[in-house]
Structures are given as structure tokens and as C-alpha cells.
C-alpha positions as CSV (number, residue, x, y, z in Angstrom):
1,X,15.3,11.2,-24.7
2,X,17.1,10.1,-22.2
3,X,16.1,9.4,-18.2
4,X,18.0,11.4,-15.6
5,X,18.5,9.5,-12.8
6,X,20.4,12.4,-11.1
7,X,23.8,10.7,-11.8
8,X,25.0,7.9,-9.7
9,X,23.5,9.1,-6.7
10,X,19.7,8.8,-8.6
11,X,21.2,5.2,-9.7
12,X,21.9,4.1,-6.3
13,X,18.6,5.2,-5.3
14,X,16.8,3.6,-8.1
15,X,18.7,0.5,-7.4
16,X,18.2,0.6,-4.1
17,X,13.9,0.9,-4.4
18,X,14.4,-1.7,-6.8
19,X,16.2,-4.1,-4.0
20,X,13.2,-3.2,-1.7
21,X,10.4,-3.8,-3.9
22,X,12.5,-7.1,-4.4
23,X,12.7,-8.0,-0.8
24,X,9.0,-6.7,-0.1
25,X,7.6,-9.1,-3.0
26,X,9.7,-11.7,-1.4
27,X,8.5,-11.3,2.3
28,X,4.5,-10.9,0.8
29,X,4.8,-13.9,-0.9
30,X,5.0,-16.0,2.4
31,X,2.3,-14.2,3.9
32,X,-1.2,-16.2,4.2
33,X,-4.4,-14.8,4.3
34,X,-7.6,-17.2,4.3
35,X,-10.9,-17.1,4.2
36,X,-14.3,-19.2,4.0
37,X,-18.0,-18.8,2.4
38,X,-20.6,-17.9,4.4
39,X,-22.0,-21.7,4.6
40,X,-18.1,-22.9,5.7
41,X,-18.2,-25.4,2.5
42,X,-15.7,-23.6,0.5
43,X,-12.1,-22.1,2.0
44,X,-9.6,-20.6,0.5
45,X,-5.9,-19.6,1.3
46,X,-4.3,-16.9,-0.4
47,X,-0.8,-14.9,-0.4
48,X,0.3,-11.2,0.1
49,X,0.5,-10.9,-3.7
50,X,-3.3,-11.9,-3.6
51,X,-2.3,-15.6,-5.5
52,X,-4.6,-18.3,-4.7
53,X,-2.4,-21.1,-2.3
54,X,-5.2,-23.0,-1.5
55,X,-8.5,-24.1,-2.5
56,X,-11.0,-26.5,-0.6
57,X,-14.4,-27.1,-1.9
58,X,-16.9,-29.7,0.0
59,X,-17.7,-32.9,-1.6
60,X,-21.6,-31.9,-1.7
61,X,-20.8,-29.0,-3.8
62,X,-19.1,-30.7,-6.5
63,X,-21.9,-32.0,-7.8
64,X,-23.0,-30.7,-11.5
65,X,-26.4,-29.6,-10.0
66,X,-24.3,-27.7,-7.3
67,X,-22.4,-25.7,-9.9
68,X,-24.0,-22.1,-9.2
69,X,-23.8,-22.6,-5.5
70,X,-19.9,-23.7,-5.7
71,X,-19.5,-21.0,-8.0
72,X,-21.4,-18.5,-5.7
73,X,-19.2,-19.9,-2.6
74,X,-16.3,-19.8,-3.9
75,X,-16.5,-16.2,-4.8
76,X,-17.5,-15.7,-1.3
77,X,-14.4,-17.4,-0.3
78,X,-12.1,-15.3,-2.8
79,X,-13.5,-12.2,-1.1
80,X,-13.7,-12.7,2.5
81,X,-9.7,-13.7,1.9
82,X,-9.1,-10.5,0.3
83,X,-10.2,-8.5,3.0
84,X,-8.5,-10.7,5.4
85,X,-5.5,-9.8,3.4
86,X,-6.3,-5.9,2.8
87,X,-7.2,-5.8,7.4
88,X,-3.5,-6.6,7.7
89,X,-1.9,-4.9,5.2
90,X,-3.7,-1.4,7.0
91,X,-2.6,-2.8,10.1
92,X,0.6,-3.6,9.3
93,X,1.6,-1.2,6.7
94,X,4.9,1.0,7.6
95,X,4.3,4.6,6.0
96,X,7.6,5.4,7.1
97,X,8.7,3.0,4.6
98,X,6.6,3.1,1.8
99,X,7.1,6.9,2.0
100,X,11.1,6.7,1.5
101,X,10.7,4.1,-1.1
102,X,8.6,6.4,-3.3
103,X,10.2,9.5,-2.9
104,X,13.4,7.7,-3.3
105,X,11.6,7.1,-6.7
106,X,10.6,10.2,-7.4
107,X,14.2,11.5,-7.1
């Protein structure tokens, strides 16, 4: 079966959400977002796309004895960059925009 795209009006309006999604993934990909453990040993630098950058770890905690700490802190780290990342996107985020770019979809 096939998918009606509404002719080539639908096509240029796929194509056109398609070139947006392109330029958004673009544009989120130079975006940084970091953030640290609690104990500052551990930071972490991420993208918009949520793709680790970045990763320092404190000499002290590389130690084998260390490992569930590091472990511990860098999960810390992951997270407090991830809502570092989700504050802006809320701040930041044009519904104007992502409005017309999924109804242009649903067309």
C-alpha cells in the first residue's frame, strides 16, 4: 500500500520537515551541556543529542579500590548534565516551531 503524501505539495512538506530535522540535529550537535558529581571529582561534557564530548575523572578515583565510587560519580556526572541539557532545552524550546514541523508531518 502505498503512502499519500498529498501529491507534490505533501512531498514538499515532507521534504521540507526532513531539511529541518536536518538542520536542528545539526545546530544540537554543537550545543554543550556539562555537568559534575556531587564531590566535583568527576565532570562531564555532553551535546544536544545527549552524546558524551567529555569526560574527566580525578586521579584519586582511578584507583581499583575506587571503582564503585568512580562508578557512582560518574553516574552523578551523566545526570546532573542531562538536566543541564533538558533546563535549556524547556527554556529555549520554540513551540511555534516544533508545532509547524509536526503538523507539516502530519499532512
Amino acid at each position: 500500500m502505498a503512502l499519500n503524501l498529498g501529491g507534490i505539495g505533501g512531498m514538499k512538506d515532507a521534504f521540507k520537515a526532513v531539511q529541518e530535522a536536518k538542520k536542528m540535529e545539526a545546530q544540537m550537535k554543537t550545543q554543550r551541556f556539562s555537568g559534575s558529581s556531587k564531590s566535583g571529582k568527576v565532570n562531564v561534557v555532553i551535546n544536544g543529542l545527549q552524546q558524551v564530548i567529555e569526560l574527566h575523572i580525578e586521579d584519586e578515583l582511578c584507583n581499583p579500590q575506587m571503582k564503585d565510587l568512580m562508578v557512582k560519580q560518574i553516574l552523578e556526572a551523566m545526570e546532573d548534565a542531562r538536566k543541564s541539557f533538558e533546563k535549556d532545552m524547556a527554556k529555549n524550546m520554540d513551540l511555534g516551531q516544533l508545532k509547524e514541523m509536526l503538523g507539516n508531518m502530519g499532512s
